[in-house]
C-alpha positions in Angstrom: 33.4 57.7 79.1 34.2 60.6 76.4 38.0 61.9 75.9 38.5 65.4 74.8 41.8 65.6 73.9 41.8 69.7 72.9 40.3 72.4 74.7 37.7 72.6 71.3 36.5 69.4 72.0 36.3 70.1 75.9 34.2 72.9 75.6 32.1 71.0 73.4 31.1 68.7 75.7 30.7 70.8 78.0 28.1 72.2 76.1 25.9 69.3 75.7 25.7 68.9 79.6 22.8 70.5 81.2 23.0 69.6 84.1 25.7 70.6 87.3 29.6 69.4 86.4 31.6 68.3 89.0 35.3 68.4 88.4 38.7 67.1 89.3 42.1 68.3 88.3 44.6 65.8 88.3 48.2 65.3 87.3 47.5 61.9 86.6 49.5 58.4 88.1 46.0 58.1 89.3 45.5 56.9 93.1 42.9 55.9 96.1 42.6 59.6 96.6 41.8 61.1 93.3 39.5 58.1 92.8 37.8 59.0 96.3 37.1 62.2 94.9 36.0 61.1 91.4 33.3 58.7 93.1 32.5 62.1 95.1 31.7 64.1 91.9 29.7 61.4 90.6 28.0 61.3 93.6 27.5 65.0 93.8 27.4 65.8 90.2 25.2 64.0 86.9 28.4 64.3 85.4 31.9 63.9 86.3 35.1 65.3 84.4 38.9 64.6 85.6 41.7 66.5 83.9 44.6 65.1 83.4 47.6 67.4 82.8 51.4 67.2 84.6 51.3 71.0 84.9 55.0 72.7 84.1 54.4 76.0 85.6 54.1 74.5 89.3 57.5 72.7 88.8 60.9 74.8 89.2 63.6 74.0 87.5 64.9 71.6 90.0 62.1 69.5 90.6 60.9 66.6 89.0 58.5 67.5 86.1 60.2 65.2 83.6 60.5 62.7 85.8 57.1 62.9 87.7 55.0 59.6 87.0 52.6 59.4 84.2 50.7 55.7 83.0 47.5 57.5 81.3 46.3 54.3 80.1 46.2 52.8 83.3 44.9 56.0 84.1 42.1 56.2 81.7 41.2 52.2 82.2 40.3 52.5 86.4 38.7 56.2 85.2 36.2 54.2 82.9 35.7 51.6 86.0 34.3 54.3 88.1 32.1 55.8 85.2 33.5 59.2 84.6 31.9 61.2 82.1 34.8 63.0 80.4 38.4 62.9 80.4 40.1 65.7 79.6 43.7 65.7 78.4 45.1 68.6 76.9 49.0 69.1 76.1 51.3 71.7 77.2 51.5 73.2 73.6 48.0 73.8 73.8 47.6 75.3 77.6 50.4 77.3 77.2 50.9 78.3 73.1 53.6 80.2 71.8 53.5 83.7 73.9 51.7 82.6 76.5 52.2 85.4 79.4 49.5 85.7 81.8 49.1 84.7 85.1 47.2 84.3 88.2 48.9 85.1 91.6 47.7 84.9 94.8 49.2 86.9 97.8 49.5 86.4 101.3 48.7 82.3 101.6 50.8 81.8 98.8 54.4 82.8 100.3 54.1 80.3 103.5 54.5 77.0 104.3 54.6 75.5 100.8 55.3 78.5 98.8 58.3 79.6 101.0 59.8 76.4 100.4 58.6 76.2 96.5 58.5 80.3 95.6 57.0 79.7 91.9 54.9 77.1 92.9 51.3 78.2 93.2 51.4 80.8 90.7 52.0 77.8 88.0 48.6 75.9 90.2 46.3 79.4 90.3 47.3 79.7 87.2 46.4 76.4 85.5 43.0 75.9 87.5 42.2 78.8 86.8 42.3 78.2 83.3 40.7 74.5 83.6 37.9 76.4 85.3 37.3 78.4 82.5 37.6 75.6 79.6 35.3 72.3 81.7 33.3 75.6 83.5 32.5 73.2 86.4 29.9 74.1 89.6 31.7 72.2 91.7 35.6 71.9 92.0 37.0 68.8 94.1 39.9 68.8 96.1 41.8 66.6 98.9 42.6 68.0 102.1 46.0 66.1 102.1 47.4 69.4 99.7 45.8 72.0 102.4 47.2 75.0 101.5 46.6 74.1 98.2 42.7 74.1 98.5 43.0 77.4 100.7 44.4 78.9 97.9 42.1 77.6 95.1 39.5 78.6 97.7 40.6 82.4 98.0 41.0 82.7 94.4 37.9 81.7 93.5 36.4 84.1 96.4 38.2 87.0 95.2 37.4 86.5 92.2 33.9 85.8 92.1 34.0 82.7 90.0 30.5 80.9 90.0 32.0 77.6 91.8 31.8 75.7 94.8 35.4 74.1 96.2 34.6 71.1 97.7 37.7 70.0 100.3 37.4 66.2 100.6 39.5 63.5 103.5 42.8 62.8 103.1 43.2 58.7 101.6 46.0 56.9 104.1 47.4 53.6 103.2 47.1 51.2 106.0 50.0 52.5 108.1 49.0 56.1 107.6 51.0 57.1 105.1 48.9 59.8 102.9 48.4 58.4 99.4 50.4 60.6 96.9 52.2 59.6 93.4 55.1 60.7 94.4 54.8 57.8 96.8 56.2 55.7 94.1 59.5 57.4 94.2 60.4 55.8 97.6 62.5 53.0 98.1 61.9 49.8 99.9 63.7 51.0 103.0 62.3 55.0 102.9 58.9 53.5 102.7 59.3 51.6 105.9 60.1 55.2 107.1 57.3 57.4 105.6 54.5 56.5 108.3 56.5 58.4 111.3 54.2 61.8 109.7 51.5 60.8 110.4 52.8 59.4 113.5 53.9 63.0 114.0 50.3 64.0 113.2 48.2 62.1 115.5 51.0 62.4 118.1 50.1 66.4 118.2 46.3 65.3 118.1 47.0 63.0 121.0 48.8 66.0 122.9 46.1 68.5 121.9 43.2 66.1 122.9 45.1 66.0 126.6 45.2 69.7 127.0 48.0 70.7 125.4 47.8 74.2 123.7 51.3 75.1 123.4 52.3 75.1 119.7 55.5 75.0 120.3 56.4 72.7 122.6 53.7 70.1 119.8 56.2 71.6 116.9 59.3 70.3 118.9 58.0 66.7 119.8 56.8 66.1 116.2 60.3 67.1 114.7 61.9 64.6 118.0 59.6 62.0 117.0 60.0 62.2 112.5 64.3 63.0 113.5 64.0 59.8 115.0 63.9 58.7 111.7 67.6 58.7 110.3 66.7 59.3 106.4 64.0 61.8 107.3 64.9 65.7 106.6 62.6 67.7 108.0 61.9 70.5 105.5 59.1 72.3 107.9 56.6 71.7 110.8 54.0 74.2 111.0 51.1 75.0 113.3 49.1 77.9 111.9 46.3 79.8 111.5 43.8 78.2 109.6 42.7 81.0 107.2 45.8 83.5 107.0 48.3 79.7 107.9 50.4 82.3 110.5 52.1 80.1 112.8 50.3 80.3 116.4 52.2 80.6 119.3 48.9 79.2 121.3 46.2 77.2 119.7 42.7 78.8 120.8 40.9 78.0 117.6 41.0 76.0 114.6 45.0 75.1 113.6 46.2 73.7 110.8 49.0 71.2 111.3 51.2 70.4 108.6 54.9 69.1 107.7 57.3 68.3 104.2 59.9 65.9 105.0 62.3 64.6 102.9 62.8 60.9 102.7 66.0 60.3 100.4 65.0 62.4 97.4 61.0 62.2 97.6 59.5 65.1 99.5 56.3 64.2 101.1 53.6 66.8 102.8 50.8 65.5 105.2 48.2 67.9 107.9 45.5 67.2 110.2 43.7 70.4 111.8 42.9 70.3 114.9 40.3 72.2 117.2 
């Protein structure tokens, strides 16, 4: 496993590898999921590079960029067990030097679900993918489907503008109850984790409604927020059902929908989907 710890050295060895580059971005406090999609790359790709970088442009002021996890040594050491080729881990001085000013926005997508709640959100993730995409110039991109919108952005940015990569949109990784892996997982306490499985409850509730005929998307949004209010330290930040490519909430599901939540458990905010049809 090679580290490139500067953008010089990443484009470097980039250049030595001739054959197709599969790459995942990461924020590090590595998990299941991000190692699910790292042994996905491999298989995909001859080589495999993971970025690791706690972005500060997707964070506003409130959140928790100072206090989001990082252990990059535990990080790098279950990186090398699963044979990446490269590890890329720039700093923030570098990505963003003195003057930096430009920036990728994507409309439409970007002001729902997650970006109404988090307005300045994915401008700081078009904008930092897009510029990992241009230093590890990668043919394939991976992704999980746990951060949908997410991937429908990075998707429609790279469709509008004709970058030469494919975005690969990989399973969602559940602990044994269901609960989506995430590292902000570790932010819960002993008590809010006990708590944090009634989403995907919530989930495969609507699935279960769905599979028995249901088409209403109402009357599914209002027994998934019953079910999670249930729940006395859950805050229900939204439920959607939407529109799989524009993510405009349906009224009546007659295609593909995507099915999403955030709910707050305490402080941690956590964000789960299936899609159904």
């Amino acid at each position: 496993m090679q580290i490139a710890r500067s953008i010089p050295e990443m484009k470097a060895l980039r250049s030595k590898c001739v054959e197709s580059v599969g790459f995942v971005p990461t924020m590090g406090y590595l998990h299941e999921g991000h190692i699910e999609l790292v042994r996905v790359a491999r298989r995909d790709n001859p080589v495999a590079v993971v970025s690791i970088f706690v972005n500060p442009t997707q964070f506003a002021p409130n959140e928790d960029y100072k206090a989001y996890p990082r252990d990059l040594d535990r990080d790098l050491s279950v990186l090398d067990k699963v044979k990446t080729g490269i590890v890329f881990i720039p700093d923030s001085d570098e990505m963003y030097a003195g003057g930096y000013n430009t920036w990728v926005d994507v409309q439409g997508i970007t002001g729902k679900l997650e970006g109404k709640s988090r307005p300045t959100h994915f401008r700081g993730v078009t904008t930092i993918c897009n510029k990992l995409f241009n230093i590890v110039q990668p043919d394939k991109a991976y992704f999980g489907q746990k951060d949908a919108q997410q991937a429908l952005v990075i998707q429609k940015m790279v469709a509008d503008l004709n970058m030469n990569l494919e975005v690969i949109v990989c399973p969602t990784i559940r602990e044994k109850d269901g609960l989506a892996m995430s590292s902000r997982n570790t932010y819960l306490t002993d008590s809010e984790r006990l708590s944090a499985p009634v989403l995907y409850r919530s989930l495969c509730m609507a699935r279960d409604m769905f599979a028995k005929g249901e088409r209403d998307a109402g009357i599914i949004r209002k027994a998934m927020a019953d079910l999670i209010s249930q729940e006395p330290a859950a805050k229900i930040d939204y439920v959607s059902i939407a529109d799989m490519q524009t993510l405009d909430e349906v009224d009546t599901i007659k295609s593909k929908a995507l099915v999403s939540l955030a709910v707050r458990l305490g402080k941690p905010r956590l964000i789960d989907n299936i899609v159904l049809g």
